[in-house]
N, C-alpha and C positions, 0 to 999 in steps of 0.2 A: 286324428287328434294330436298325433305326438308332431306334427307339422303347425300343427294352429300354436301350440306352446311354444314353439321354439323362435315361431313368429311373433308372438305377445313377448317372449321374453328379449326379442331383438328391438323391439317399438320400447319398451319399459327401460333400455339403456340411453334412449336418444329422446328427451323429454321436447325437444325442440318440434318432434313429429306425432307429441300423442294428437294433435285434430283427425289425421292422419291413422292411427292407430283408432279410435272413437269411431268415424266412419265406417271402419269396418266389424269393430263393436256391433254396430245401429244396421247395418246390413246383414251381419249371420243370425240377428237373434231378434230382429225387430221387426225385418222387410222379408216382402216375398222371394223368390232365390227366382231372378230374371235371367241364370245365367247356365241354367240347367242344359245339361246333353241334347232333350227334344227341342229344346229352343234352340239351341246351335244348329242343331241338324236343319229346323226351318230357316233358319238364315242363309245358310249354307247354299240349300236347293234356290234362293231367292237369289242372293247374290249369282251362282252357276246362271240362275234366268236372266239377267241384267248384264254380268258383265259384256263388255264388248273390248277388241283387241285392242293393243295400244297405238297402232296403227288408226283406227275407226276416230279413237280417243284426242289423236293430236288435230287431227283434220277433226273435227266437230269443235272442237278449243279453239280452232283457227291458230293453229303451230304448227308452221310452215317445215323450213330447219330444224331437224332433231340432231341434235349430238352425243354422244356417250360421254356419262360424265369421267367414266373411267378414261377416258382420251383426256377429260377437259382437265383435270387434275395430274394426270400423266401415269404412264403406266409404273418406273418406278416407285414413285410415290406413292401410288393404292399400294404396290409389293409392298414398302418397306412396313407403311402403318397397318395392312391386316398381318404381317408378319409378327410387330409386337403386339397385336391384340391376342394371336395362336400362344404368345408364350407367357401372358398373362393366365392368372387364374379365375379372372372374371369369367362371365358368363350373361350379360348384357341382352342376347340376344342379333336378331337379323338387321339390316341394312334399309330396309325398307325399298322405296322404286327411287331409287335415288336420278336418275333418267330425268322420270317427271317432275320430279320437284326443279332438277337443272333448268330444264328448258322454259316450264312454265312460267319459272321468275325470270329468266332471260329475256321470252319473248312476248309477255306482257307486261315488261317494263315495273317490275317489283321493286316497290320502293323500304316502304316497311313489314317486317317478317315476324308470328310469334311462333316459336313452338315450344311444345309439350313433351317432353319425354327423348332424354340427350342419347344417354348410354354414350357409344363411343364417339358419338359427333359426326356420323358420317350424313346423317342430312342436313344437318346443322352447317355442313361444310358444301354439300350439293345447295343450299339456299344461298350461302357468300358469295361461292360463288358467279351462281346467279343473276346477283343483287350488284354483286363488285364494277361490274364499270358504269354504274350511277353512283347516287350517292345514298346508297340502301341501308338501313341498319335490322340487325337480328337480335331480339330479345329472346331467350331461349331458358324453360324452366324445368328443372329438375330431379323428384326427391331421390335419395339413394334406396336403391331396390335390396329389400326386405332380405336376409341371411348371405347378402352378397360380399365380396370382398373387393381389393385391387377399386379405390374409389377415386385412386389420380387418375386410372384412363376413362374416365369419364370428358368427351368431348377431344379424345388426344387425335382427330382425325380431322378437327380446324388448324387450318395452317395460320403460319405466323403471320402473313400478310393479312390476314382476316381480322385479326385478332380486337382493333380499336373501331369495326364496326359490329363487337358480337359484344355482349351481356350474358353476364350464366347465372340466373338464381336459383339456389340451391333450397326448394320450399316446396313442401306439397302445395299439389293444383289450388287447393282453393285461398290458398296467401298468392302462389307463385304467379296463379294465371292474371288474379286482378293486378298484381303490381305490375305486370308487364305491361299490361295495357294502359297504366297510369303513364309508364315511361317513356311510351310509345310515341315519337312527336308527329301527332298527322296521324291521316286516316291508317286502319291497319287495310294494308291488301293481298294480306295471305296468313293465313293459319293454318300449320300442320299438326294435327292432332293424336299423341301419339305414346299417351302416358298412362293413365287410369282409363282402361277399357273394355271394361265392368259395363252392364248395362246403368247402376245409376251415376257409375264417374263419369258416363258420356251426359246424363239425363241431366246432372248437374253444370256440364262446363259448356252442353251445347247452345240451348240459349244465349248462356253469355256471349259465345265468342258471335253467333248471329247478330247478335244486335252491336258491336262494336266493331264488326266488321265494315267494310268500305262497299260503297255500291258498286258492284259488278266485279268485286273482290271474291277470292276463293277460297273455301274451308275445306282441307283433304285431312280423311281420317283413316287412320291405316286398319287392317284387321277387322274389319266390319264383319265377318263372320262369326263373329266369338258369341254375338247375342242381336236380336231384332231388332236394336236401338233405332240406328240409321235407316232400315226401310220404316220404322215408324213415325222417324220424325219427318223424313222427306214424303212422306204419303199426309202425314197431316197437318203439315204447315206448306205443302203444294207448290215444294224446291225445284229446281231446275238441277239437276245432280247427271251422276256420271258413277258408273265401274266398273274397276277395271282389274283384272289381276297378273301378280307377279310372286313367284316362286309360293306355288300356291297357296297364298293369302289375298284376300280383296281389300282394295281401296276405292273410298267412296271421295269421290269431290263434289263438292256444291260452289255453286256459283251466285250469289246475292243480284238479286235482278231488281 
């Protein structure tokens, strides 16, 4: 309880995010709780039954060349930015499979990029780049995470060269994601999904990003284990997917066929 307050009382300073704050109003007191322990646990066992290596994962993608992105970026450079992220007092969270985001936009030729969910930029910076020797752009959205602080290293792991083909809007999902895709010029061919991942933040943003998504274009959503979402929508709308795990959390991709 003294958590939910102090959470209400951080949304009631920043009027720009009560939709944001209302949402979760409408889900603890309104909606059934999809996000409960037993429903983890079956994700969990389902994901465990699915995933396969990433190994399996790149040959089945037809991706040939893998690379480390930690090479592709250089190893200084990972040093010195996870160096100021250890001396910040954020707390943002993990890195996600930063690997596959490299390669996949390298080597299916990723033009336009959106994602969900910044923190410190580090896939935001494995999608550049990615994207970088075409002429790719990244729209990349959002909101500041709930009792957190330190909100300049948000995204400080996009390098400078990056810089004039990224976008940062600073919006919860449901302003941030549609404007991205307003902004978007051309088909989108990849969404990483990786913000509100709540069984209805997925229920809500999934559809969308399907049906604006490009043909034969990819939706990877990180953390599929937290709630059923993702085996339920890919069992009922009869996806072509994929997953895969890294420092034990799963990631689901789908492929628009």
């Amino acid at each position: 309880m003294l958590e939910d307050i102090k959470t209400f009382l951080w949304f009631i300073t920043r009027p720009n995010l009560y939709p944001a704050l209302i949402d979760l109003i409408i889900r603890k007191f309104f909606l059934s709780d999809e996000d409960t322990t037993q429903k983890k646990k079956l994700a969990l066992d389902w994901c465990e039954e699915k995933a396969i290596s990433h190994q399996n994962l790149y040959q089945e993608l037809g991706i040939g060349q893998v690379n480390s992105f930690k090479n592709v970026i250089g190893e200084n450079n990972y040093g010195l930015i996870s160096e100021k992220i250890q001396e910040s007092d954020a707390d943002f969270g993990g890195p996600g499979d930063l690997d596959l985001l490299y390669n996949i936009c390298r080597e299916k030729n990723i033009v336009n990029a959106i994602e969900t969910g910044v923190a410190y930029g580090w896939s935001s910076s494995a999608i550049l780049y990615g994207i970088s020797e075409g002429n790719g752009t990244l729209v990349s959205v959002d909101m500041p995470m709930p009792k957190q602080s330190d909100y300049h290293m948000i995204g400080v792991a996009v390098q400078d060269i990056h810089q004039d083909r990224w976008k940062l809007i600073r919006k919860p999902d449901k302003y941030g994601l549609l404007e991205a895709i307003k902004l978007t010029n051309g088909p989108i061919d990849l969404i990483h999904y990786d913000s509100d991942k709540s069984y209805y933040g997925r229920k809500w943003a999934s559809p969308i990003i399907m049906k604006h998504l490009a043909l034969k274009g990819y939706f990877i959503s990180d953390d599929i284990e937290d709630n059923m979402f993702f085996k339920e929508f890919v069992e009922k709308n009869n996806l072509q997917y994929w997953v895969t795990k890294v420092d034990n959390k799963f990631i689901g991709i789908i492929q628009k066929l």
